[in-house]
C-alpha positions in Angstrom: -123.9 76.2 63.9 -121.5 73.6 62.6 -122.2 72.9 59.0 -122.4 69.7 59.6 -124.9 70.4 61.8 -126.7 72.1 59.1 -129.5 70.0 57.2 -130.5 70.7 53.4 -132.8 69.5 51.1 -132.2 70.0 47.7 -135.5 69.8 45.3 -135.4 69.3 41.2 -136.7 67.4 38.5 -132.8 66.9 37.1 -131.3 64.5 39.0 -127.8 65.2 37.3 -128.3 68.8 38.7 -129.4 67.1 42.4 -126.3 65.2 42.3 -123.7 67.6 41.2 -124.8 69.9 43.9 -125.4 67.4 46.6 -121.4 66.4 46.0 -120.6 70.1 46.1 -122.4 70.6 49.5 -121.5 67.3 51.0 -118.0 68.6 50.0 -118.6 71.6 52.1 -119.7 70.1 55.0 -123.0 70.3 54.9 -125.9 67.7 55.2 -127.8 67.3 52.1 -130.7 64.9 51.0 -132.5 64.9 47.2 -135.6 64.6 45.7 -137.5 65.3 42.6 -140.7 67.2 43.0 -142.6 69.3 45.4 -144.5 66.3 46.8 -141.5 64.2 47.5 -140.0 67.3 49.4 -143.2 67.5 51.7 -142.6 63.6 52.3 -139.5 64.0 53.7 -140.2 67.5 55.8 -142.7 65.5 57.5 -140.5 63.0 58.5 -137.5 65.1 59.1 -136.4 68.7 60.0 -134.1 70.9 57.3 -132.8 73.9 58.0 -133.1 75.1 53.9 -134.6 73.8 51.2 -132.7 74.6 47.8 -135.9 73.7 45.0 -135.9 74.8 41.6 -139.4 76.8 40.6 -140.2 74.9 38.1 -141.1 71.1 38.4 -143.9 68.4 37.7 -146.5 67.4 40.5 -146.1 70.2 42.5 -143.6 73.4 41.6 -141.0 75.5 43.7 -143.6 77.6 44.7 -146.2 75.3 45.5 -144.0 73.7 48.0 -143.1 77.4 49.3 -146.7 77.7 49.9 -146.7 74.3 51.7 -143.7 74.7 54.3 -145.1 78.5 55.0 -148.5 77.1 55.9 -147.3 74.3 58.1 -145.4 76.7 60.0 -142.0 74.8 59.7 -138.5 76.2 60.9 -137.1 76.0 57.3 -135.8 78.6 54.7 -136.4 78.4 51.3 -134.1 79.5 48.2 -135.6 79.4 44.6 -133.7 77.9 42.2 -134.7 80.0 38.6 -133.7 80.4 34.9 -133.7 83.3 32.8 -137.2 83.9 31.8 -139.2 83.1 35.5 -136.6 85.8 37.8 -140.7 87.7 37.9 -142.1 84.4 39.4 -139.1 84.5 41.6 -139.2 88.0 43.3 -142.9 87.0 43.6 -142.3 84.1 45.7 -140.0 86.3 47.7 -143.0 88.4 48.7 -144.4 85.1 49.9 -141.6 84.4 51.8 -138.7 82.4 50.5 -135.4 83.9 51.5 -134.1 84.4 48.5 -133.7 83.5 44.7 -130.2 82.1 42.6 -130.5 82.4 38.5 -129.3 78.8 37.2 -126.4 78.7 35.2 -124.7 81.6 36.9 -121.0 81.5 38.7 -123.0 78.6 41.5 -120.6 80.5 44.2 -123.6 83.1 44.5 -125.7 80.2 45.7 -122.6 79.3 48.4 -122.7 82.8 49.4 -126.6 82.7 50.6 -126.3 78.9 52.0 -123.4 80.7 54.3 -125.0 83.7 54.7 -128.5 81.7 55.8 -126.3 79.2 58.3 -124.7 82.0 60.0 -127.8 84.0 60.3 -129.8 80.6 61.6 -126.4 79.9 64.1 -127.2 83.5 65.4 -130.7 83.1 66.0 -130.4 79.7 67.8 -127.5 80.8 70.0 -129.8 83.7 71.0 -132.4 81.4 72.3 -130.2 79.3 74.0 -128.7 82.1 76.3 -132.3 83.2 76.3 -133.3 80.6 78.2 -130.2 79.9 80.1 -130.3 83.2 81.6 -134.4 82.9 82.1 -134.8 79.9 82.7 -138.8 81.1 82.7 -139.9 78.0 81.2 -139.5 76.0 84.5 -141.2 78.8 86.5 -144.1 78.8 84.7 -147.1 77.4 86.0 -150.6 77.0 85.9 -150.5 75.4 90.2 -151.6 77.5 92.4 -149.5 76.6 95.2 -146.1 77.0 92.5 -147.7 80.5 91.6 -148.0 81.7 95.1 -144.3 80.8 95.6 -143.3 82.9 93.2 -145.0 85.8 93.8 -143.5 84.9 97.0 -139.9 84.6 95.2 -140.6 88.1 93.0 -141.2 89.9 96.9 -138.0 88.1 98.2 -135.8 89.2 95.7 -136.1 92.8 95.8 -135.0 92.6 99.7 -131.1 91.2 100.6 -132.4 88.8 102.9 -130.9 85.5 103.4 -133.6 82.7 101.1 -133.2 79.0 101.6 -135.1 76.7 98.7 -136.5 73.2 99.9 -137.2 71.0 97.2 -136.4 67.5 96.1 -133.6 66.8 93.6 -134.9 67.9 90.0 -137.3 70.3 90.9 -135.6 73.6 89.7 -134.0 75.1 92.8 -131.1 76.1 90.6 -133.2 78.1 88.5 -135.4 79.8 91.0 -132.1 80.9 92.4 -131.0 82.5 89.3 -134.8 84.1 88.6 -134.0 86.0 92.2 -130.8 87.2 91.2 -132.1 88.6 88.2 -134.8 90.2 89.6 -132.6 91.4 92.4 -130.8 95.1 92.1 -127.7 92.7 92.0 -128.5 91.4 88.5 -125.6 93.7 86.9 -123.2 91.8 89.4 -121.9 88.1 89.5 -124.3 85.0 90.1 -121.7 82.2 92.0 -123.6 78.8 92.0 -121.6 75.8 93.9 -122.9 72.2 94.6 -121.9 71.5 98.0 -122.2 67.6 97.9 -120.6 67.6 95.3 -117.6 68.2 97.1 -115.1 66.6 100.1 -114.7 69.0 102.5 -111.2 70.7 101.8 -112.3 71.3 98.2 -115.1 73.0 99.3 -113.8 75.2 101.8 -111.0 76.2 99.1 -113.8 76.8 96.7 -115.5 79.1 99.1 -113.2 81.0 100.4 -110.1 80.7 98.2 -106.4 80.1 98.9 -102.9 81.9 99.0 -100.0 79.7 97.1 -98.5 77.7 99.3 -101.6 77.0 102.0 -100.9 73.5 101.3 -100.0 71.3 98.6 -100.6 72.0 94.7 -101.2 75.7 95.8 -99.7 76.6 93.5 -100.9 79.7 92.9 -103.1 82.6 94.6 -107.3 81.5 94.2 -110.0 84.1 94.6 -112.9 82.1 96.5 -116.6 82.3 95.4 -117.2 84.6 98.3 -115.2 86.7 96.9 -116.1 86.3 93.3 -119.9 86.9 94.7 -118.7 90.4 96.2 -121.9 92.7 95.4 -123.9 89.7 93.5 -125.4 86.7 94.5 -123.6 83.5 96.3 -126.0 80.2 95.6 -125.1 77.0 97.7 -126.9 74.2 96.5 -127.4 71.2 98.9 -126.5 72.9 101.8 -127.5 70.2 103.9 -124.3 68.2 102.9 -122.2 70.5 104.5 -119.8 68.9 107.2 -120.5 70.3 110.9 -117.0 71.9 110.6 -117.4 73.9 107.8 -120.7 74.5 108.9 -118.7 77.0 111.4 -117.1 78.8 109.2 -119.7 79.0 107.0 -122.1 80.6 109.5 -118.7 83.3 111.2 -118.6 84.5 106.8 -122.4 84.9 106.8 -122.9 86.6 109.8 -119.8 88.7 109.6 -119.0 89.1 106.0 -115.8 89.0 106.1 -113.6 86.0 105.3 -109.7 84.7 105.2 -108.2 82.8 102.5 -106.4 79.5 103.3 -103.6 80.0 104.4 -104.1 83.8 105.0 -104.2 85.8 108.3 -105.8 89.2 106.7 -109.5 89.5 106.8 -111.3 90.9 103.4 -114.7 92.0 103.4 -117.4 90.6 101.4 -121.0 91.9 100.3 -123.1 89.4 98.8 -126.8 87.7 99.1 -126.7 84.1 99.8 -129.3 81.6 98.7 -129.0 78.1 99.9 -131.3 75.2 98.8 -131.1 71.7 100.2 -133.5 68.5 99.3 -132.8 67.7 102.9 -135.3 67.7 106.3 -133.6 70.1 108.0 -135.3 70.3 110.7 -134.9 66.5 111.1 -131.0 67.2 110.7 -131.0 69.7 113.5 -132.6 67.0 115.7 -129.8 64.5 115.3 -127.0 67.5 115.3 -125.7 66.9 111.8 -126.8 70.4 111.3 -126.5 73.0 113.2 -129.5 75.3 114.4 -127.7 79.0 114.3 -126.6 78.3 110.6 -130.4 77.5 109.8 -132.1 80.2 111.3 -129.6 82.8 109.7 -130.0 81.2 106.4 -133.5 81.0 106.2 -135.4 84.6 106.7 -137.3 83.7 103.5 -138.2 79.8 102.9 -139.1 79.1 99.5 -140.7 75.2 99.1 -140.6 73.8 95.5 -143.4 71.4 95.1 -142.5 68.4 93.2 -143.7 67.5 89.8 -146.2 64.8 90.9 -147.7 68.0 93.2 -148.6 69.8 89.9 -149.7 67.7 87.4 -151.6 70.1 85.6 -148.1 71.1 84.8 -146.6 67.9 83.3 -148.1 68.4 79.4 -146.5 72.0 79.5 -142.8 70.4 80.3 -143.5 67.4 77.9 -144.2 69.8 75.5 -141.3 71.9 75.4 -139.3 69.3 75.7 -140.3 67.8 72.3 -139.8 70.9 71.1 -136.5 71.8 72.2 -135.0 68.3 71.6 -136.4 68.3 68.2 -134.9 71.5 67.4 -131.9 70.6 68.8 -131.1 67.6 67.4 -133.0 68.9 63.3 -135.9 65.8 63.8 -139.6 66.3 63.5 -142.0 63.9 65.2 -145.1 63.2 63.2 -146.7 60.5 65.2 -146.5 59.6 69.4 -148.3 56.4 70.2 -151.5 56.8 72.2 -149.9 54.3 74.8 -147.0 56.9 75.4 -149.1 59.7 75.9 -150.9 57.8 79.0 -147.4 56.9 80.2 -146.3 59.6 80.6 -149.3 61.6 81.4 -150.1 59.1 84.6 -146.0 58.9 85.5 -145.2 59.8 89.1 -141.7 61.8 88.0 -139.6 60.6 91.3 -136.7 63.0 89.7 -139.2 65.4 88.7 -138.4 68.1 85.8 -135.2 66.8 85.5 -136.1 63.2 84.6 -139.5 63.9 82.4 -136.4 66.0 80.6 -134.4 63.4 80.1 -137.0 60.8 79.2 -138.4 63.1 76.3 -134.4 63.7 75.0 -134.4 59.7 74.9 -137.5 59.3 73.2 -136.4 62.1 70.3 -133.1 60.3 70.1 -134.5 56.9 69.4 -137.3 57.8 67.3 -137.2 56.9 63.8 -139.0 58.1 61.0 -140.9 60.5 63.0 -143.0 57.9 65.4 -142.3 57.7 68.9 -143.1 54.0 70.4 -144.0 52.6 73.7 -140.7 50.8 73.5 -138.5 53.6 73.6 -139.7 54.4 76.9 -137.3 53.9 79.9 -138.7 50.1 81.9 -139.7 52.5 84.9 -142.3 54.6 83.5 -144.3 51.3 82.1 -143.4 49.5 85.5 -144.9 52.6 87.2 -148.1 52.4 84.9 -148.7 48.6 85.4 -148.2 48.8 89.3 -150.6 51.6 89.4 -153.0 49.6 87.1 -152.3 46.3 89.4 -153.1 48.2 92.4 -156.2 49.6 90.7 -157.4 46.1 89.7 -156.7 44.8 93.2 -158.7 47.8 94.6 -162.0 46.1 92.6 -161.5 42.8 94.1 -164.5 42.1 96.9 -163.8 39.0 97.4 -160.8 39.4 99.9 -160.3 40.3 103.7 -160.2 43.9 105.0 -156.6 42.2 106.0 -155.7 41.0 102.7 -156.5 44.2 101.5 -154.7 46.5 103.7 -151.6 44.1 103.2 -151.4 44.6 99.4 -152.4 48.5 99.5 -149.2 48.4 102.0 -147.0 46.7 100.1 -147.8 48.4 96.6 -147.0 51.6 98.7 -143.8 51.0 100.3 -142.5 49.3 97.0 -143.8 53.2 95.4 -140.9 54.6 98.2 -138.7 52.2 97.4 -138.3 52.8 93.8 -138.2 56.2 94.6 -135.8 56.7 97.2 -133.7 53.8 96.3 -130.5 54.8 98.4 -132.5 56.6 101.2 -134.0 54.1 103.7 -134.1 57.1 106.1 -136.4 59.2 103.5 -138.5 55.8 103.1 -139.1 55.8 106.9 -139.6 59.5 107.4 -142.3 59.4 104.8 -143.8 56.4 106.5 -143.5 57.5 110.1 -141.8 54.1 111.3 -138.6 53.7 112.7 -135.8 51.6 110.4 -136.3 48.9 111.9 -140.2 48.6 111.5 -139.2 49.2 107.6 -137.2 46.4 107.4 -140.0 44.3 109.4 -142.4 44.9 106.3 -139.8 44.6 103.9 -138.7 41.1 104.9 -143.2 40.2 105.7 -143.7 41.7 102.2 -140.5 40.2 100.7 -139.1 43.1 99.3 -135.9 43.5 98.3 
């Protein structure tokens, strides 16, 4: 933890004594705020997270331990060191047993306070950068679920992982294939080995096959070097291919010869090296729909697809959503030292009734926004992104249309139409195929109703 990234709040009646130590640890790096009395304090921990709170013991309207007692009760993330003179160093230890982290005599060499404010950051840094590779190597907070469908994949996923089959994850984009890859390695007996994770859309073509299977210097220009491939680096771990589905048909090839054979050449390279490794693909591709048209191939699907896993999107599980919005708000305040005190009701709704087109991923990053703009604690409509309150008032339009018994079977069909197609739309902005395939018209009957609905 950076100390800038370090918040303190320093609490006592002598506001020369505030200042002179608010200079000092300013001068250090640190962030400090100031303030008077217990109450104050309270005031601004409501408002604001701190990672310690400095306060002397004694003070007027509410003492040193009184706001101890306050910050322990409310449950907040924040350390407290007394501040004491001579004759209270009893009253001190006692607060100690009530859980401040420690006590500094006033007066004395104030480099013994420095020593506990470093000692206190480093142990804090420790204890957060535990958490974090906690849950990057978990990741259990996505995987948990109170759907039952979700549930019954991964009891699915546990059974899957103890086997080396081949596993292919369907999902649309932002619904955690990445992480239900990484849950199967570790629960695989090749957790000790390497987990290699490669976007292949990411990619043009010879990048990716370089990636893959690695290059001697010299196989072509700005090889400069020798590269070990990922199937390589996966050799007795786990290989994950995400979006598998944007694979060119000529890599496809190769792709499906180093599966089946394990055993693969670098670029440029006439010796054959033997791999061992499990292979998880995911794709938020029809594949199926792709083997039809021959952009991908049928032998490469049925070998990598022994075990299908199918992530159900977010909308799929709503009883879900309130769990992700809540760790969200927690991480992000955390993360960036703010406490929110007060969500308006209207935002709750919002996002409660939101359909989540990018699933986790985007009710992630809309909670991250709404921590970052909030001020003084409160979260307001406005913050919200203009596509979860459009989403909310088309839904609500819809509904009030729905009530009207005045108008035409026709009339009615017409606008239930168009309210739906104009749902796809915002979803699947780029995909006119997807828009289709959901619909079960051909292209060209989608653009018939976008042009009679006069949708752009």
């Amino acid at each position: 933890m950076n100390r800038e990234n370090f918040n303190i709040l320093v609490v006592d009646d002598e506001k020369d004594y505030c200042d002179v130590l608010k200079m000092i640890l300013t001068g250090k790096g640190y962030k400090v705020d100031t303030c008077g009395n217990g109450q104050e304090a309270v005031e601004k921990l409501e408002k604001k997270s701190f990672d310690l709170v400095i306060t002397d013991l004694c003070m007027p309207v509410m003492d040193g331990r009184q706001l101890l007692e306050e910050i322990k009760k409310r449950d907040w993330d924040t350390e407290v060191i007394m501040l004491t003179a001579h004759g209270t160093i009893e009253k001190a230890v006692d607060a100690m047993k009530a859980g401040a982290y420690s006590y500094v005599t006033k007066g004395r060499d104030p480099e013994e306070l420095f020593m506990e404010v470093r000692k206190l950051r480093d142990a804090r840094k420790m204890k957060r950068d535990n958490a974090i590779l906690k849950e990057k190597l978990n990741g259990n907070f996505m995987l948990e679920s109170r759907n039952k469908k979700y549930r019954q994949m991964m009891e699915l996923a546990e059974r899957a992982a103890q086997s080396d089959s081949n596993i292919l994850i369907l999902g649309e984009s932002g619904t955690g294939k990445e992480v239900l890859a990484s849950f199967i390695h570790q629960k695989s007996k090749r957790k000790e080995a390497n987990f290699m994770e490669l976007n292949c859309q990411a990619l043009s073509e010879s990048i990716l096959e370089s990636e893959l299977f690695g290059h001697e210097k010299g196989a072509f220009t700005g090889a400069d070097r020798r590269r070990i491939g990922l199937f390589e680096a996966s050799n007795g771990g786990t290989l994950f291919l995400d979006e598998i589905g944007g694979v060119s048909v000529n890599l496809q090839a190769k792709l499906l010869k180093a599966i089946e054979n394990k055993q693969i050449y670098r670029l440029g390279s006439s010796t054959p090296i033997n791999v061992d490794f499990r292979l998880i693909t995911a794709t938020n591709h029809n594949l199926r729909k792709d083997m039809g048209d021959g952009s991908f191939r049928d032998d490469l699907f049925y070998r990598i697809s022994t075990i299908v896993l199918e992530l159900p999107p977010l909308r799929e599980r709503p009883e879900d959503i309130p769990l992700f919005i809540q760790y969200f708000f927690d991480k992000y305040q955390r993360e960036m030292n703010k406490r929110i005190t007060d969500v308006e009701n209207s935002v709750k709704e919002l996002l409660a009734g939101y359909s989540y087109p990018g699933n986790v991923r985007e009710l992630k990053n809309i909670i991250e926004r709404l921590v970052v703009l909030s001020e003084k604690g409160e979260i307001r409509e406005a913050y919200l992104p203009s596509d979860v309150v459009k989403n909310q008032r088309t839904a609500r339009q819809v509904q009030s249309e729905a009530m009207d018994l005045t108008i035409s079977l026709k009339e009615y069909r017409g606008k239930v139409e168009k309210a739906y197609i104009a749902s796809l739309l915002e979803r699947y902005p780029k995909d006119m195929n997807k828009v289709a395939e959901i619909l079960d018209i051909s292209r060209r009957q989608l653009f018939n109703k976008l042009v009679e609905y006069e949708l752009k």
